[in-house]
C-alpha positions as CSV (number, residue, x, y, z in Angstrom):
1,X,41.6,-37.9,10.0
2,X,38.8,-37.4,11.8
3,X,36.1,-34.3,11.7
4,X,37.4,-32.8,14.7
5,X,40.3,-33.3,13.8
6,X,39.7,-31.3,10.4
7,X,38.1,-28.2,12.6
8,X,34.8,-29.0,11.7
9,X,32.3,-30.3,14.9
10,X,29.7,-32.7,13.9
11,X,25.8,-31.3,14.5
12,X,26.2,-34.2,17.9
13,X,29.2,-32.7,19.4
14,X,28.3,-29.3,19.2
15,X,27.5,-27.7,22.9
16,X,24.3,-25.7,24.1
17,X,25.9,-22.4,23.7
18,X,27.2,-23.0,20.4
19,X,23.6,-23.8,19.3
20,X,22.2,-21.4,21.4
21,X,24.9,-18.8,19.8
22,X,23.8,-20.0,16.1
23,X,20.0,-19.7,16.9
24,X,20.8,-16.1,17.9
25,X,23.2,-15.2,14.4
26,X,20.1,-17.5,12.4
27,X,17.3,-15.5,13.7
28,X,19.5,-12.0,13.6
29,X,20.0,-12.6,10.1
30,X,15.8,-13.9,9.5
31,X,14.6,-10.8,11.3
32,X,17.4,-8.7,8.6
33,X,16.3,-10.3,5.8
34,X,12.7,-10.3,6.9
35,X,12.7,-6.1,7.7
36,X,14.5,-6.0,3.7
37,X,11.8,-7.8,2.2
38,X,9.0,-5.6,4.1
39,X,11.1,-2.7,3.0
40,X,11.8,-3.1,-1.1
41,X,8.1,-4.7,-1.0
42,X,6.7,-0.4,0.6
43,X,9.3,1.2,-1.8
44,X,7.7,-1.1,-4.7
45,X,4.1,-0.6,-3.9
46,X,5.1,3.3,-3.0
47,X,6.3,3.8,-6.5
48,X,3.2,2.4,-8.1
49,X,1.3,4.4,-6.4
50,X,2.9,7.4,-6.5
51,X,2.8,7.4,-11.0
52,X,-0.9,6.6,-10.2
53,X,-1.3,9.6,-8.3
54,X,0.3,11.8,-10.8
55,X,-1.0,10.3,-13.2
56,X,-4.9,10.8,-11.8
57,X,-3.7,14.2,-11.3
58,X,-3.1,14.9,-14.8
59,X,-6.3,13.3,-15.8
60,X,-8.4,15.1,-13.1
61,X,-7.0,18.7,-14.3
62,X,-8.1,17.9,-18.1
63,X,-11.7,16.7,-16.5
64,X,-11.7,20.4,-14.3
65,X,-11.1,22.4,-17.5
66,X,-13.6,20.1,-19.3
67,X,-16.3,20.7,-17.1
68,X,-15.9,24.2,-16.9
69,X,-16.5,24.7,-20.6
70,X,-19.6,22.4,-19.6
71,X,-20.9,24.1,-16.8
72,X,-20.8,27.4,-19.1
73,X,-22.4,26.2,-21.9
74,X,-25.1,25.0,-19.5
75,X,-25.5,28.1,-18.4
76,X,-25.6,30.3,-21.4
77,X,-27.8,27.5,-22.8
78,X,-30.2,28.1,-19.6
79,X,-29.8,31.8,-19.8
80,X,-31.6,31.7,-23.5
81,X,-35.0,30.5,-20.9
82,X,-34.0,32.1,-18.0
83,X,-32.3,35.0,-16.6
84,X,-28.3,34.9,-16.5
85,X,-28.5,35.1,-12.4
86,X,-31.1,32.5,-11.8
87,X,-29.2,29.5,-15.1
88,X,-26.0,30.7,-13.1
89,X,-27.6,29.2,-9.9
90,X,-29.5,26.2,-10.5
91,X,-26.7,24.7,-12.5
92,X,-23.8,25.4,-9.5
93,X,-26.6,24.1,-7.0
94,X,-26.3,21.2,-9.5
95,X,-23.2,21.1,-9.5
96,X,-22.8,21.1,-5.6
97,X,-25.1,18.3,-5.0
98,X,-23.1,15.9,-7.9
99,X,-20.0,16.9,-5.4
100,X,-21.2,15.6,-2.5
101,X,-22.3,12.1,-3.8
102,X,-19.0,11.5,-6.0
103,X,-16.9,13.0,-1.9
104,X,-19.6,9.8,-0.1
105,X,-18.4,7.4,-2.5
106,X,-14.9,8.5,-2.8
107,X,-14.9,8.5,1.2
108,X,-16.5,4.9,1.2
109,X,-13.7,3.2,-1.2
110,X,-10.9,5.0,1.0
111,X,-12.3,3.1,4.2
112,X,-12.9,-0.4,1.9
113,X,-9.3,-0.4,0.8
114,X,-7.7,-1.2,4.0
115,X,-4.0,0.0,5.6
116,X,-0.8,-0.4,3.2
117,X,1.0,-3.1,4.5
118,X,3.4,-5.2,3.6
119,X,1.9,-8.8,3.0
120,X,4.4,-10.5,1.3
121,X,6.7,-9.9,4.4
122,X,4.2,-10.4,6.9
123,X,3.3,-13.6,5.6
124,X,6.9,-14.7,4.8
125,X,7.6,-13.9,8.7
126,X,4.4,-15.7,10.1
127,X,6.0,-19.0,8.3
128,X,9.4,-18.4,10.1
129,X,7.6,-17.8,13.3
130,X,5.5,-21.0,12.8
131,X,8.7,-23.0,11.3
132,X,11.1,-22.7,14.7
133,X,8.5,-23.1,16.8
134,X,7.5,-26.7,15.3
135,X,11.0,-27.3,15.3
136,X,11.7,-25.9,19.0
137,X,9.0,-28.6,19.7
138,X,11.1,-32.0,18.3
């Protein structure tokens, strides 16, 4: 018995628009799998990022209340040289100024850390794209 015969159609007797046909269904499928991969690969880094965030959060509100117990013992400890009014405002002029250089450098590693993107997927994809076209070459 031979293969055609048996239904099955050897890769030499197979016609244009069959390949054609299976080059469409193969890249369908790469371009599926590919979006998948891009997909779990945001939901992962989304997740991380997200307990970070809360995380942060919690940390941040225990440093707010911290400093405010700091910022009013320095100025009742002020107040002992000076008058109440005058501690008051040099320490929240302080105060201000600190807030403006921790915003620069906050602003500055926001703009260093680039645009989430999925990389795994992106690179995964740029191998497919470079794979059928050396193969499209032959």
């Amino acid at each position: 018995m031979t293969i055609r015969e048996q239904g099955q159609v050897s890769g030499a007797d197979v016609s244009v628009g069959e390949l054609v046909e299976r080059l469409s269904a193969q890249v369908s499928a790469l371009v599926r799998d590919e979006m998948a991969l891009a997909t779990a690969e945001m939901k992962r880094k989304g997740a991380r990022a997200g307990a970070g965030i809360g995380i942060g959060g919690a940390g941040a509100l225990v440093a707010v209340l911290g400093l405010g117990t700091l910022v009013a013992a320095a100025v009742l400890g002020l107040a002992n040289v000076l008058a109440a009014w005058l501690a008051a405002l040099i320490i929240g002029g302080a105060l201000l100024v600190l807030a403006g250089v921790v915003a620069g450098v906050g602003i500055t590693q926001v703009r260093q850390a680039g645009p989430p993107v999925p990389e795994q997927a992106l690179g995964s994809a740029k191998r497919d794209v470079g794979t059928v076209k050396e193969s499209m070459q032959r």
